[in-house]
C-alpha positions as CSV (number, residue, x, y, z in Angstrom):
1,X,15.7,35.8,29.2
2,X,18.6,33.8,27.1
3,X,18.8,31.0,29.6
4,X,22.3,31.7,31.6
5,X,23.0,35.2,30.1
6,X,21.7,37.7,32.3
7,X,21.3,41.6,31.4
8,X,24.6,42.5,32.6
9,X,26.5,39.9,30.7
10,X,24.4,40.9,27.5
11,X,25.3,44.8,27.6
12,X,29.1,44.0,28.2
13,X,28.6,41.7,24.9
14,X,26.8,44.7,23.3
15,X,29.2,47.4,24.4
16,X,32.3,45.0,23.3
17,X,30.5,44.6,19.5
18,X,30.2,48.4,19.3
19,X,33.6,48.9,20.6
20,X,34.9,46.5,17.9
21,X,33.0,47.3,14.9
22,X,31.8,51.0,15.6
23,X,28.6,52.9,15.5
24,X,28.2,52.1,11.5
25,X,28.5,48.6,10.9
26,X,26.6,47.5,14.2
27,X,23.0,47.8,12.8
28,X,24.5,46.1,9.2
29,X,25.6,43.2,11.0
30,X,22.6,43.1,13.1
31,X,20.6,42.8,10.0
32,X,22.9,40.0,8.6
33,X,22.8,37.9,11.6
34,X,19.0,38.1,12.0
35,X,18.6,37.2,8.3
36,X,21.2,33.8,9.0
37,X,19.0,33.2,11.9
38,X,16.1,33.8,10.0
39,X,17.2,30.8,7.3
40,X,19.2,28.7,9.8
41,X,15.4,28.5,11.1
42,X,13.7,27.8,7.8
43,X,16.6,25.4,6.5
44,X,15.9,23.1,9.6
45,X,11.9,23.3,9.6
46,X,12.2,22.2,5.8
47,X,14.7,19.5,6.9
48,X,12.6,18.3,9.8
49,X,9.3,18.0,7.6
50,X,11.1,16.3,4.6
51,X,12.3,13.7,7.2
52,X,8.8,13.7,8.5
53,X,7.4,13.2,5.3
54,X,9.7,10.6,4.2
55,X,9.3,8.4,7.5
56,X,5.4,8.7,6.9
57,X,5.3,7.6,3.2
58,X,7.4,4.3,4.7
59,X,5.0,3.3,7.1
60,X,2.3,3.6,4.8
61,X,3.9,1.1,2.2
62,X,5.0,-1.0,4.8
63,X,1.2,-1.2,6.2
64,X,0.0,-2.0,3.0
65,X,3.0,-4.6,2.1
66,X,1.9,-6.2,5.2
67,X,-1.9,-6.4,4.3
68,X,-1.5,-6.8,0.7
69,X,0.6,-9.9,0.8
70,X,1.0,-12.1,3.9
71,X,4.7,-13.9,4.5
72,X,4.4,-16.9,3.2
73,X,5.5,-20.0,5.6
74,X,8.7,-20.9,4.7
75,X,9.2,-24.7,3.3
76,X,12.5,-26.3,4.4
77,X,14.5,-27.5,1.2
78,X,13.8,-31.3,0.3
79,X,16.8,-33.8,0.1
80,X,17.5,-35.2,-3.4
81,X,17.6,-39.0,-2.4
82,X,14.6,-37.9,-0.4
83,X,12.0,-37.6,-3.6
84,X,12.9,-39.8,-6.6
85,X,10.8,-40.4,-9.6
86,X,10.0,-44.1,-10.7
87,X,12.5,-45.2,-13.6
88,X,10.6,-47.9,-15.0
89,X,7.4,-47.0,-15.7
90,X,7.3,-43.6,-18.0
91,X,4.3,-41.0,-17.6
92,X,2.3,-40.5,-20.5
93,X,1.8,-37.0,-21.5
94,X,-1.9,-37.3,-21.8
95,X,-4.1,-39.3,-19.9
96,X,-7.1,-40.9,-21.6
97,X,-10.4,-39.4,-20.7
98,X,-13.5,-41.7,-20.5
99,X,-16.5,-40.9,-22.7
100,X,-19.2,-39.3,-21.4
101,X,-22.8,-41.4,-22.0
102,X,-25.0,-39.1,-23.9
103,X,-27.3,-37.6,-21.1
104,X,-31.0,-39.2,-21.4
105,X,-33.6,-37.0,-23.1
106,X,-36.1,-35.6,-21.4
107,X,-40.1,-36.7,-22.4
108,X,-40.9,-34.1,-24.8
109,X,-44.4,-32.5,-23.3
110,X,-46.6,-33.4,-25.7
111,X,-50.2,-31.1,-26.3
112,X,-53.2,-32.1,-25.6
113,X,-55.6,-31.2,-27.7
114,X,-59.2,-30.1,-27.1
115,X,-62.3,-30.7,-29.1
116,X,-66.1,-29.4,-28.5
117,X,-68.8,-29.5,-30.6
118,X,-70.5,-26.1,-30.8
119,X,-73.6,-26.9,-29.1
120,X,-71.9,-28.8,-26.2
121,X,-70.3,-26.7,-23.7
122,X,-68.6,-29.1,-22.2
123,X,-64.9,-29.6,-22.5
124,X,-63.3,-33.2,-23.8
125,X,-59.9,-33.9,-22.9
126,X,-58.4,-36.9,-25.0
């Protein structure tokens, strides 16, 4: 029933508690202790779910630090004497641009226009 405690060992334990505290008190202090139980119970189950929660809410920002942004490979750091700039000729800050040839225009589609007398039916193109 409570793992090693058998019946006998739990009626010396209840006759010892009614001994000690008398017929009175012993229902009061059942009470008491089944209420401490009662929020021992509820203070640990909040606990456990808070941690729960808490160790959830971590793996989901770690899953989406890991999608969002992928490590970037790591450069070694460059020598000084390795890269040096040349001294003797300067950069300019701009550099010129070529002009761009006008583009060619296209034929502009001319009209043809057509002319028939009103008798003739036939169509002239000219």
């Amino acid at each position: 029933m409570f793992g090693s405690i058998g019946m006998q060992e739990l009626i010396v334990i209840f006759l010892i508690a009614l001994i000690i505290f008398g017929p009175r008190r012993l229902p009061d202090l059942g009470k008491s202790l089944g209420r401490s139980i009662a929020e021992f119970k509820r203070a640990s189950n909040e606990l456990r779910n808070t941690l729960e929660d808490e160790i959830r809410v971590d793996e989901q920002r770690q899953a989406r630090t890991a999608t969002a942004a992928p490590p970037a490979p790591a450069i070694p750091p460059v020598a000084a004497s390795v890269v040096t700039a040349p001294a003797a000729a300067p950069v300019p800050a701009t550099v010129p641009v070529p002009a761009a040839a006008p583009a060619p225009e296209a034929p502009a589609a001319t009209a043809q226009t057509v002319s028939a007398p009103a008798s003739d039916t036939s169509i002239q193109h000219g």
